[in-house]
SEBALO-7198 format. One record per residue (C-alpha): chain; residue number from 0; residue in one letter; x, y, z. Coordinates in steps of 0.2 Angstrom, whole numbers, plus 5000, padded with zeros to 4 digits. Last residue first. Layout:
# SEBALO-7198
  kette   nr  rest    xx    yy    zz
      A  NUM     a     X     Y     Z
...
This chain:
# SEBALO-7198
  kette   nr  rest    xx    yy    zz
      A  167     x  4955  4906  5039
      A  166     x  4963  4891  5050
      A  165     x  4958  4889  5067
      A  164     x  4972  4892  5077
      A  163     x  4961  4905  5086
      A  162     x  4949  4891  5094
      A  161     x  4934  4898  5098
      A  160     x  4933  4913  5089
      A  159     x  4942  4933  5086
      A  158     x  4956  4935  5076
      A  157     x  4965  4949  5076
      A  156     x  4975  4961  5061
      A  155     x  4986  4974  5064
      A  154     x  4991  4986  5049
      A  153     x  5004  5001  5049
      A  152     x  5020  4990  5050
      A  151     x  5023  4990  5031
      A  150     x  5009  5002  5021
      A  149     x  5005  4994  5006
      A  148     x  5003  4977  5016
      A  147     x  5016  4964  5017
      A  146     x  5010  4945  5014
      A  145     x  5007  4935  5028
      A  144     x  5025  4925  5032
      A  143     x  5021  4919  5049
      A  142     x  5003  4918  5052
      A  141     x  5000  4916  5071
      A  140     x  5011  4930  5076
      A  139     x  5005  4940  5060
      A  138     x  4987  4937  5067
      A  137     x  4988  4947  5084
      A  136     x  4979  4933  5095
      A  135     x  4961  4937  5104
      A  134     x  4954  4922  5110
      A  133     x  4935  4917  5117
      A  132     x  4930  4903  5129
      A  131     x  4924  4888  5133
      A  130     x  4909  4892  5121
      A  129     x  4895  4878  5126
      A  128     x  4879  4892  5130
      A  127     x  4883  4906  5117
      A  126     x  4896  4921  5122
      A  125     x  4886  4937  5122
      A  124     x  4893  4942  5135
      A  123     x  4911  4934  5131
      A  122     x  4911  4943  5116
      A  121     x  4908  4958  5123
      A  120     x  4915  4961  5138
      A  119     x  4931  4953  5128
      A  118     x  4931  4967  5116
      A  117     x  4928  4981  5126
      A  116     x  4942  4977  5134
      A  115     x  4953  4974  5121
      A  114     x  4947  4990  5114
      A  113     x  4948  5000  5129
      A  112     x  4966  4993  5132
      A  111     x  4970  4997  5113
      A  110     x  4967  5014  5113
      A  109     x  4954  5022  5101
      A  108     x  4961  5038  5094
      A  107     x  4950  5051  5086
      A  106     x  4937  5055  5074
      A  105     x  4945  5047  5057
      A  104     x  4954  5031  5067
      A  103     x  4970  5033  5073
      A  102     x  4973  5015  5082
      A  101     x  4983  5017  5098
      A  100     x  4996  5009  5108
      A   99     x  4996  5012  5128
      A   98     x  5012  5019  5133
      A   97     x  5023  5016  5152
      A   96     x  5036  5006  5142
      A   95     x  5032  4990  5149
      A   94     x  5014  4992  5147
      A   93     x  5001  4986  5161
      A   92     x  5001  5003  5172
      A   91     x  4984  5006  5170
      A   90     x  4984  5025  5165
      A   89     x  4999  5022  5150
      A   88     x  5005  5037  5142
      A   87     x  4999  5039  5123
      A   86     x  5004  5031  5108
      A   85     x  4999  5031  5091
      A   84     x  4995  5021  5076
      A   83     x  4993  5027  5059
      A   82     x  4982  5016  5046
      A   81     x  4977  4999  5043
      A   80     x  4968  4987  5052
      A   79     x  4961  4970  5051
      A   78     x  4947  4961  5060
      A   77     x  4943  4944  5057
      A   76     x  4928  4935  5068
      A   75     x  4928  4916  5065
      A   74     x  4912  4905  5072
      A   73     x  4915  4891  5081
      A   72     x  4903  4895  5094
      A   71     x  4890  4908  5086
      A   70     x  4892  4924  5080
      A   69     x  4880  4937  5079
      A   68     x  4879  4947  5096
      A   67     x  4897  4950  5097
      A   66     x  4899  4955  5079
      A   65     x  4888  4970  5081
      A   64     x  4898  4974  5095
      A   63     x  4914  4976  5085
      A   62     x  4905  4982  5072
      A   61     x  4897  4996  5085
      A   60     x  4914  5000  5090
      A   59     x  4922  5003  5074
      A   58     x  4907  5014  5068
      A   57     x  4907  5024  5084
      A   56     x  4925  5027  5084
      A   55     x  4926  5031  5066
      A   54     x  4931  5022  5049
      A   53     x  4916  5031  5040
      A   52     x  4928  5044  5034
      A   51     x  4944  5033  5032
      A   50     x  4936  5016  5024
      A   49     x  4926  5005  5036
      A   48     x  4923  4988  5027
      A   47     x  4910  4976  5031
      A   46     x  4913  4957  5028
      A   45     x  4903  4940  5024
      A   44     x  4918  4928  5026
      A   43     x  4916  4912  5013
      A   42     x  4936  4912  5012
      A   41     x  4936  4922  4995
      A   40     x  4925  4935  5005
      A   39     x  4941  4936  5018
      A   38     x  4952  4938  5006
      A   37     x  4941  4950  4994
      A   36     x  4940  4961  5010
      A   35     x  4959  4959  5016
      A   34     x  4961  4968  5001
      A   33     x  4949  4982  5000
      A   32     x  4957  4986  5019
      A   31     x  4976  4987  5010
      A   30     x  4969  4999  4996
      A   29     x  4961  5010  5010
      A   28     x  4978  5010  5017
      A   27     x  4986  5014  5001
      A   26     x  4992  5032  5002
      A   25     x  4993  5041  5020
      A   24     x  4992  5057  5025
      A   23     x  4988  5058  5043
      A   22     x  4977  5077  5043
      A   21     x  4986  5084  5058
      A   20     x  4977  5100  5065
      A   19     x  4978  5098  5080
      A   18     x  4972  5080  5078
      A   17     x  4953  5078  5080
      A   16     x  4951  5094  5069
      A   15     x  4962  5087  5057
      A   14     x  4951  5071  5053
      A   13     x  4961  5056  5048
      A   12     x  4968  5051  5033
      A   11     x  4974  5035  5021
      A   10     x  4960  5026  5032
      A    9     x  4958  5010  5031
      A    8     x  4947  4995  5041
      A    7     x  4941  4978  5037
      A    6     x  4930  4969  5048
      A    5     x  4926  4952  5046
      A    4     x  4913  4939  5049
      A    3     x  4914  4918  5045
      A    2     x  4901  4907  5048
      A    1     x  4904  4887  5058
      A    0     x  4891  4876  5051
């Protein structure tokens, strides 16, 4: 029987000392991470939650990987974020506008071409014997009308399995 895992992430701050200074004041994103939680619990999901402090580089990244070595084909991954993103000037020149999007997470930025990367390494080294393959789609794309978070625009949600129609 096909298991459900998600990661929920909020930080209504980020650490200034990784942001000259910047602190990234933000009210309800931790509100908006609790949330999708108790969505994704109500669905049968078993979740972990990253709220501002913990909601660090390392922390999102070893989730991610923890994931990769625990689900099985047909299995659903949900990941949801809120919290200020960034940009910063593209290295691989795959963007339009010359910028690689960012999530602010507690301890730094975590651009979203290492994180797709990253991401996709991982699941599809881990992959088990008889998954075709894996999917990454940007939820709201999928989901039209998903309800408005606290904080409009800040939050991006993907989800991660074999066939990413799948309803969750």
């Amino acid at each position: 029987m096909a298991k459900g895992y998600a990661l929920t992430i909020g930080l209504n701050s980020v650490n200034p000392s990784h942001y000259d200074g910047w602190s990234g004041e933000l009210l309800a994103c931790e509100a908006d991470a609790k949330d999708m939680a108790e969505i994704a619990k109500s669905k049968g999901f078993s979740v972990k939650t990253l709220l501002t402090r913990s909601a660090t580089r390392k922390n999102v990244i070893k989730e991610l990987s923890k994931a990769a070595t625990t689900l099985k084909s047909a299995d659903i991954f949900m990941l949801s974020y809120s919290g200020h993103g960034g940009q910063v000037p593209d290295r691989n020149k795959d963007e339009d506008d010359y910028q690689d999007e960012t999530w602010c997470l507690y301890d730094g930025e975590l651009i979203d071409v290492f994180l797709r990367r990253h991401v996709q390494r991982s699941f599809h080294r881990n992959a088990p014997a008889g998954l075709e393959r894996w999917q990454i789609e940007y939820l709201p794309e999928i989901l039209q009308g998903h309800r408005e978070t606290h904080a409009p625009g800040a939050d991006t949600e993907l989800l991660l399995g074999r066939n990413a129609q799948q309803e969750v």
